[in-house]
C-alpha positions in Angstrom: -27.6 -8.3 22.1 -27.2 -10.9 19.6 -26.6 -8.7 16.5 -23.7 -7.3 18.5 -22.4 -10.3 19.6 -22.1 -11.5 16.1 -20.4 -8.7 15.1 -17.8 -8.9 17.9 -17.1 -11.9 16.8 -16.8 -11.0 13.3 -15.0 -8.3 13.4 -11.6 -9.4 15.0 -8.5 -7.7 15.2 -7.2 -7.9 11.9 -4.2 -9.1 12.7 -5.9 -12.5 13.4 -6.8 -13.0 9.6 -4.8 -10.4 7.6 -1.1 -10.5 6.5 0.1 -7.2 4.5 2.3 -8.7 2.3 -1.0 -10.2 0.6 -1.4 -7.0 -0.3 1.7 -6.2 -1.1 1.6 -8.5 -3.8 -1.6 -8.2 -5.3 -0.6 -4.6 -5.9 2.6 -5.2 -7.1 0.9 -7.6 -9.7 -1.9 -5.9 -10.2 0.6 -2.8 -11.3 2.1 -4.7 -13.8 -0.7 -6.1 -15.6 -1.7 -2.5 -15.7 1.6 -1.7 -17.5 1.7 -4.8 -19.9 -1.7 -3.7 -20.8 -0.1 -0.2 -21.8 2.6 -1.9 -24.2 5.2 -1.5 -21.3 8.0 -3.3 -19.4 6.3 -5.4 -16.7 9.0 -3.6 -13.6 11.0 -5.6 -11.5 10.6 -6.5 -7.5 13.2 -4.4 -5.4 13.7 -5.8 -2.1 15.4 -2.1 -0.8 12.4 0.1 -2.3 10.1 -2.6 -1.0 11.7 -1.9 2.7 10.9 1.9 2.4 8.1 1.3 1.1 7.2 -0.6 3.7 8.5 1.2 6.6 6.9 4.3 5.4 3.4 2.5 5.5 4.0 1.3 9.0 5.2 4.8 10.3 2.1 6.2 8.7 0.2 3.6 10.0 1.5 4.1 13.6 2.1 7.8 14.0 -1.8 8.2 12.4 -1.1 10.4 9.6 -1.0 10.3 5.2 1.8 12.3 4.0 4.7 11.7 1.2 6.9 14.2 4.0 7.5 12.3 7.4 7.0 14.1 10.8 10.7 12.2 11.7 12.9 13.8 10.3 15.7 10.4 9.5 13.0 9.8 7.1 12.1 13.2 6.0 11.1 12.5 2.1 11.2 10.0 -0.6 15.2 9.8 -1.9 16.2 9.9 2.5 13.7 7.2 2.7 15.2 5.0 0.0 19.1 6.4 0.9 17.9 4.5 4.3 16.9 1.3 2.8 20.4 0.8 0.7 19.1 2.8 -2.4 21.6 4.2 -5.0 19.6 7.7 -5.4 22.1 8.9 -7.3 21.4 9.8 -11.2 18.3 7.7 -11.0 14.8 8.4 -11.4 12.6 7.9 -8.0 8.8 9.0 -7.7 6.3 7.5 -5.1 2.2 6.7 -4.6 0.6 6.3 -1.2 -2.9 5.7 -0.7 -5.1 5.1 2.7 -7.9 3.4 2.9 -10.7 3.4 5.6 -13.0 0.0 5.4 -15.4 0.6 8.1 -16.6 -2.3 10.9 -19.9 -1.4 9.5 -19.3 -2.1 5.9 -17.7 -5.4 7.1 -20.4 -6.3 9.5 -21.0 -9.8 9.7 -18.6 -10.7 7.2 -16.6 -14.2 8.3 -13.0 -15.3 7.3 -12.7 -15.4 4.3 -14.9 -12.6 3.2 -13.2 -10.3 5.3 -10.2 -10.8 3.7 -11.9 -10.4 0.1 -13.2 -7.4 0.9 -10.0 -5.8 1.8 -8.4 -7.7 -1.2 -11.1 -5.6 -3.2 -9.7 -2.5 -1.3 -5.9 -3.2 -2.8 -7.9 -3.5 -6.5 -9.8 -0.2 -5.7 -6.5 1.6 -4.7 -5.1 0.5 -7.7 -8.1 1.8 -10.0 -7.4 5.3 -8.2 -4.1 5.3 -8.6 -4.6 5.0 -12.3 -7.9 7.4 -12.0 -5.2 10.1 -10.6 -3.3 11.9 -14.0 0.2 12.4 -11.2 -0.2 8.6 -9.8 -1.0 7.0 -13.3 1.9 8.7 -14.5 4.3 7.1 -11.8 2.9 3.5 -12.7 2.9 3.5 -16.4 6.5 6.0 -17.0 9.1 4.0 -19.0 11.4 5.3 -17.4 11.2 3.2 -14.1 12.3 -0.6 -14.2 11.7 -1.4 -10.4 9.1 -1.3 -7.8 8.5 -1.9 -4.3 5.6 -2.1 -2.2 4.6 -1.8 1.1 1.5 -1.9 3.2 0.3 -1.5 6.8 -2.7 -1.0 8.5 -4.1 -0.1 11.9 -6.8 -1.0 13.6 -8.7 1.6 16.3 -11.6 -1.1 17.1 -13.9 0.6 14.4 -12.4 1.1 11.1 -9.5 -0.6 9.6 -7.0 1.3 8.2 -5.2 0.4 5.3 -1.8 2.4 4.2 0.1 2.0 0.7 2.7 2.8 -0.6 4.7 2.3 -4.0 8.2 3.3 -4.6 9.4 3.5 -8.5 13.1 3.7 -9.1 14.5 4.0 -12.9 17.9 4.8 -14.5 
């Protein structure tokens, strides 16, 4: 009875301890020290691929499911997704990486503020290191032909596993 009490009270609702924009720009960083390590362009911060980006995590996040294509159809793919967020789509080059992560109330058992929140900082640095793992992702972050990115991340909570959602939106002339 005390194990699990300690773990209750470990394992709050996330939204007690953990802000997504955190996240957001760890990855964001984190993707551009990735590029300037290539030789490239660090790419800019895009407040419009940024809201996509971010609505898209939070309707994954909602609806419960991991797809580029949304079940709603206002938000079908990538270029409606941006065209809804104030995007000129037009001649331009667009591509997109999501990633979800599951960090289990197991694997964060007994963990205490701010460990929590390292762990699922080291979650944003793993997705990262998959992205570039992943010939089609790694291809999005280090092209030269995009100059802007935006980032967006959600997650959802079922009172068991935490459920981390990203998404990054490239955008290029």
């Amino acid at each position: 009875m005390i194990v699990l009490a300690c773990f209750l009270l470990s394992m709050s609702d996330p939204s007690d301890w953990l802000d997504p924009v955190d996240l957001e720009f760890l990855l964001f960083h984190e993707t551009n020290r990735a590029r300037s390590s290539s030789g490239l362009d660090t790419l800019a911060y895009d407040p419009g691929l940024a809201t996509a980006a971010k609505d898209h995590s939070e309707e994954m996040a909602h609806m419960d499911y991991f797809s580029h294509t949304s079940p709603i159809s206002m938000n079908e793919d990538l270029i409606t997704r941006l065209g809804n967020a104030g995007v000129d789509t037009s001649d331009s080059y667009m591509g997109e990486n999501i990633s979800r992560v599951r960090n289990s109330a197991r694997a964060m058992e007994g963990l205490r503020e701010p460990y929590n929140r390292w762990y699922v900082m080291s979650a944003t640095e793993w997705v990262l290191e998959s992205f570039l793992e992943s010939p089609a992702h790694r291809e999005n972050i280090l092209s030269p032909y995009y100059t802007r990115l935006g980032v967006g991340v959600a997650f959802r909570w079922d009172g068991r596993n935490l459920w981390l959602y990203y998404t990054q939106d490239f955008w290029g002339e």
